[in-house]
C-alpha positions as CSV (number, residue, x, y, z in Angstrom):
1,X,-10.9,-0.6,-1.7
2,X,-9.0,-2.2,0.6
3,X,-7.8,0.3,2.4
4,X,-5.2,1.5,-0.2
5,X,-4.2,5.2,-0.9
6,X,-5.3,6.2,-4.5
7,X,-3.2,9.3,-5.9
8,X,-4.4,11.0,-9.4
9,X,-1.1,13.0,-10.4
10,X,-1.2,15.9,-12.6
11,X,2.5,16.3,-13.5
12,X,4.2,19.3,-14.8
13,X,5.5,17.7,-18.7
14,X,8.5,17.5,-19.7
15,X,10.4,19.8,-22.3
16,X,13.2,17.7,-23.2
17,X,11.4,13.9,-23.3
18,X,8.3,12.3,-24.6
19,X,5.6,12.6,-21.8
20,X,5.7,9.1,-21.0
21,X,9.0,10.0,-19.2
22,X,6.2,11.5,-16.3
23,X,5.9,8.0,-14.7
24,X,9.8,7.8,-14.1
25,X,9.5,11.4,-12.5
26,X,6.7,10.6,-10.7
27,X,7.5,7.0,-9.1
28,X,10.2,8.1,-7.7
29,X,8.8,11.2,-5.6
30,X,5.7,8.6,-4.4
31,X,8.5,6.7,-2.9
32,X,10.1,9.5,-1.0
33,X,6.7,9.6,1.1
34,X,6.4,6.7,3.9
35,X,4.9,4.0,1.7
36,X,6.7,0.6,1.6
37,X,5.3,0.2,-1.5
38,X,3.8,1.9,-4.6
39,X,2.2,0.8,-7.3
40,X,1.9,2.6,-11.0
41,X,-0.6,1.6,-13.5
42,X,-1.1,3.0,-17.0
43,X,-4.4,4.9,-17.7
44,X,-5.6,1.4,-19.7
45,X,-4.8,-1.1,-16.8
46,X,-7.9,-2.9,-15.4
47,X,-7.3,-5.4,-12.1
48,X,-8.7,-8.5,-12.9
49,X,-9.9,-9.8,-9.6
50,X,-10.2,-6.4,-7.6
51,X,-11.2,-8.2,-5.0
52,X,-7.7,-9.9,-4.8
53,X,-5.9,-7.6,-2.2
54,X,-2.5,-6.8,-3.7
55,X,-0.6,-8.4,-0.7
56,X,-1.8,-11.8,-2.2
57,X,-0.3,-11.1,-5.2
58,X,2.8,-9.7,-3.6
59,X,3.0,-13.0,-2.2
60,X,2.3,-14.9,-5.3
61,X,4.9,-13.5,-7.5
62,X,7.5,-13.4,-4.2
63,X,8.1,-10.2,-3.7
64,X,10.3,-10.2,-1.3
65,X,12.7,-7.4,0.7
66,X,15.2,-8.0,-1.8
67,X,13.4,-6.9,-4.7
68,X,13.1,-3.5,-6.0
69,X,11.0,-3.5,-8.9
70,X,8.3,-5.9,-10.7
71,X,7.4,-5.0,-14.1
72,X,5.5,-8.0,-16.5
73,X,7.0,-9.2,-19.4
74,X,5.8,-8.2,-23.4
75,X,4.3,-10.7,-25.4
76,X,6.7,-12.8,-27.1
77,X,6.6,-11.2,-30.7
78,X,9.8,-10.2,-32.6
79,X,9.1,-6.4,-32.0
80,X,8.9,-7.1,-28.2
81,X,12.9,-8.0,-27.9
82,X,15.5,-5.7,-27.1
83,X,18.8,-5.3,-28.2
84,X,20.3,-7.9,-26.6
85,X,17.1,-10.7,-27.7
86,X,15.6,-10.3,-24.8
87,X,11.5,-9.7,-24.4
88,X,11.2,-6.5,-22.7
89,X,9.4,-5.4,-19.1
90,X,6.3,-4.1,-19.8
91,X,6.2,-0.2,-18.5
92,X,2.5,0.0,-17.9
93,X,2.2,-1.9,-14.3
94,X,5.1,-1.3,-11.7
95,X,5.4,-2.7,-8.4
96,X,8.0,-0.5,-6.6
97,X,9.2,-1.6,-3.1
98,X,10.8,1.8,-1.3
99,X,14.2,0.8,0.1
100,X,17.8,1.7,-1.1
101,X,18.2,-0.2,-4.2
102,X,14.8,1.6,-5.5
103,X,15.7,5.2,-4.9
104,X,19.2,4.2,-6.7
105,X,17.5,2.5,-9.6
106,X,15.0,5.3,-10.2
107,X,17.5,7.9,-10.5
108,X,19.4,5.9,-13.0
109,X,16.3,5.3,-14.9
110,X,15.4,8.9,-15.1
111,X,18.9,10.4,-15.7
112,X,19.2,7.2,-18.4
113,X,18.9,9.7,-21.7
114,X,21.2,12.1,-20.6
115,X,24.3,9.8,-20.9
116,X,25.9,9.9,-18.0
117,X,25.8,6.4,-16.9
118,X,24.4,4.6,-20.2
119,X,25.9,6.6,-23.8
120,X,23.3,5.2,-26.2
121,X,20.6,6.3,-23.7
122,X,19.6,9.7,-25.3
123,X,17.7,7.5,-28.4
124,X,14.8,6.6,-26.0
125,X,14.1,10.6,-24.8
126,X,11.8,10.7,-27.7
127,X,11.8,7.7,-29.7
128,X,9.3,4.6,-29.2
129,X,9.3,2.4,-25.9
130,X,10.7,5.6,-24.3
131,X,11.1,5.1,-20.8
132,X,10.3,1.1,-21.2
133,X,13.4,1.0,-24.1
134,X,15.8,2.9,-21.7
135,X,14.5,0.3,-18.9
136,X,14.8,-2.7,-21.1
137,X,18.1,-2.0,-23.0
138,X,19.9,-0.5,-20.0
139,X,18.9,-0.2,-16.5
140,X,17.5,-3.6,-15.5
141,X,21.2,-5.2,-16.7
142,X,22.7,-3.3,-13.8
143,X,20.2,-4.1,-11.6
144,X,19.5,-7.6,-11.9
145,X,18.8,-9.3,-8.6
146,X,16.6,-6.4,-7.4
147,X,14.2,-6.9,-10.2
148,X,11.3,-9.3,-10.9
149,X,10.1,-10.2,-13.9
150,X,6.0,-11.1,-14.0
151,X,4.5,-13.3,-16.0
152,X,3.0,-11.4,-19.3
153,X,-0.4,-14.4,-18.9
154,X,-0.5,-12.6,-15.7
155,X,0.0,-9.1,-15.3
156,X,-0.1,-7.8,-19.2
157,X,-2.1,-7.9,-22.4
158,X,-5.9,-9.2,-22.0
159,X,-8.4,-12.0,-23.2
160,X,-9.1,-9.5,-26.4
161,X,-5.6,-9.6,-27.3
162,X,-4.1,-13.2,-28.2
163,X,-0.4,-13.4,-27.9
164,X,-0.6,-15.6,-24.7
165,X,-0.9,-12.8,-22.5
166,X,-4.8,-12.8,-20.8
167,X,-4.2,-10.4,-17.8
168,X,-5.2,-13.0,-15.3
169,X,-4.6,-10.8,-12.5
170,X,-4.0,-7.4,-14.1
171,X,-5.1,-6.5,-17.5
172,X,-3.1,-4.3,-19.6
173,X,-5.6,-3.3,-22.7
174,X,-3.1,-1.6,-24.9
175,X,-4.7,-4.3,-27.7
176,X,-8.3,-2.2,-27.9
177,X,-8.6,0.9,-25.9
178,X,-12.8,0.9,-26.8
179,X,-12.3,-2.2,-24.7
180,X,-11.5,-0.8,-21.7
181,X,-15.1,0.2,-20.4
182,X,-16.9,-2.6,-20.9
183,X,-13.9,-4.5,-19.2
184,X,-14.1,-2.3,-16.2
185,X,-17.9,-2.5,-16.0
186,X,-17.8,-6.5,-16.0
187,X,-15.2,-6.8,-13.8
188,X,-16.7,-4.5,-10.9
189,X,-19.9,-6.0,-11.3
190,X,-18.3,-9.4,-10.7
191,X,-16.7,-8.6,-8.3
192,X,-20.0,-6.6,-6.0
193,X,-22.5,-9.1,-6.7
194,X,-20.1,-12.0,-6.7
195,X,-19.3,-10.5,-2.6
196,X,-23.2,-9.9,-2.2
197,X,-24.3,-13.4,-3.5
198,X,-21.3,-15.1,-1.0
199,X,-22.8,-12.4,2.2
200,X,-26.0,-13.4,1.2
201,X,-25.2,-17.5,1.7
202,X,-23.4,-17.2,4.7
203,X,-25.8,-15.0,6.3
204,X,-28.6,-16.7,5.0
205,X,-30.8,-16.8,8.1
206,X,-30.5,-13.6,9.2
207,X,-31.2,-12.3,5.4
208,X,-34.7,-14.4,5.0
209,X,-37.5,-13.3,6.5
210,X,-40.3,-16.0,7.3
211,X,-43.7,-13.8,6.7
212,X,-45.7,-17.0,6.3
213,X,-47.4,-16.5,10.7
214,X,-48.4,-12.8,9.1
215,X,-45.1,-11.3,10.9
216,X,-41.7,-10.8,9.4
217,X,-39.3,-13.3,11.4
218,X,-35.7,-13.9,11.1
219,X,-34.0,-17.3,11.8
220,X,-33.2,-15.6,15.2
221,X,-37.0,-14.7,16.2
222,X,-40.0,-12.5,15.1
223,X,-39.2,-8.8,14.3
């Protein structure tokens, strides 16, 4: 859909980290290929609209050459907050932009528990938020201009969910994993027959076929 490459990854795990420490890994070798940008998703992310092209949202949450990274906000509940009271970027949706700044930010993030640049760092190897605490609670505080923070109503949590966070545009269903098929299933058909229905309008005459003279006949002639 839209023209997009699509890449699956089967990564080799960790044995020093919690698994979710893959994504960090991972990122950052997409962004050694040509792309200008890549984006990560979470096994339990739905799009919305997936007939929005991404450069429209790009757009929408101004992502421009100076950014780096653009990771939604949690929902604003008191476990959501890290050390410093702030609400913390949400791991499971990640715009990455390939210039400099990234490649530098990415190696930070993944070197994060092993203390060299951040000493508390080593708690979030293997305990929860994992890579998303070692984001939160360090590396986006050295990094602060080159990182965009999304709306959670926009880019996290879903209608199922409450909190203030809908997934208008991207839909993170952490909140009911059992709802993540029907969600993809409503979406997609949305989206194809909402696409067929507007084809169908605009094209109207060369779609109905007059049989009333015993002939099939377009609005451009007889067939």
């Amino acid at each position: 859909m839209h023209g997009y490459d699509y890449k699956f990854v089967q990564a080799t795990p960790f044995t020093d980290r919690y698994n979710t420490w893959l994504k960090v890994r991972e990122l950052g070798a997409a962004l050694r290929h040509s792309y200008r940008f890549v984006i990560f998703t979470d096994g339990d992310i739905v799009f919305s609209r997936p007939e929005i092209p991404l450069e429209y949202l790009l757009s929408y949450w101004n992502i421009s050459s100076s950014i780096s990274l653009a990771l939604a906000e949690d929902p604003d509940a008191g476990y959501n907050f890290d050390s410093r009271g702030r609400l913390n970027q949400n791991c499971g949706f990640i715009i990455a932009q390939n210039n400099a700044k990234t490649h530098e930010i990415m190696k930070d993030w993944l070197e994060c528990p092993d203390g060299t640049r951040y000493e508390d760092c080593d708690h979030w190897k293997n305990n929860h938020y994992h890579e998303q605490g070692a984001f939160s609670n360090h590396v986006r505080y050295d990094y602060g201009d080159w990182i965009r923070t999304l709306p959670c109503d926009h880019a996290n949590g879903a209608p199922e969910g409450g909190q203030g966070c809908t997934g208008k545009y991207v839909r993170h269903y952490w909140v009911s994993k059992d709802a993540i098929k029907p969600a993809v299933d409503e979406t997609f058909m949305q989206s194809i027959f909402g696409k067929a229905h507007r084809q169908f309008v605009e094209n109207l005459n060369e779609t109905f076929w007059n049989h009333s003279s015993g002939m099939a006949q377009t609005g451009d002639g007889e067939a």
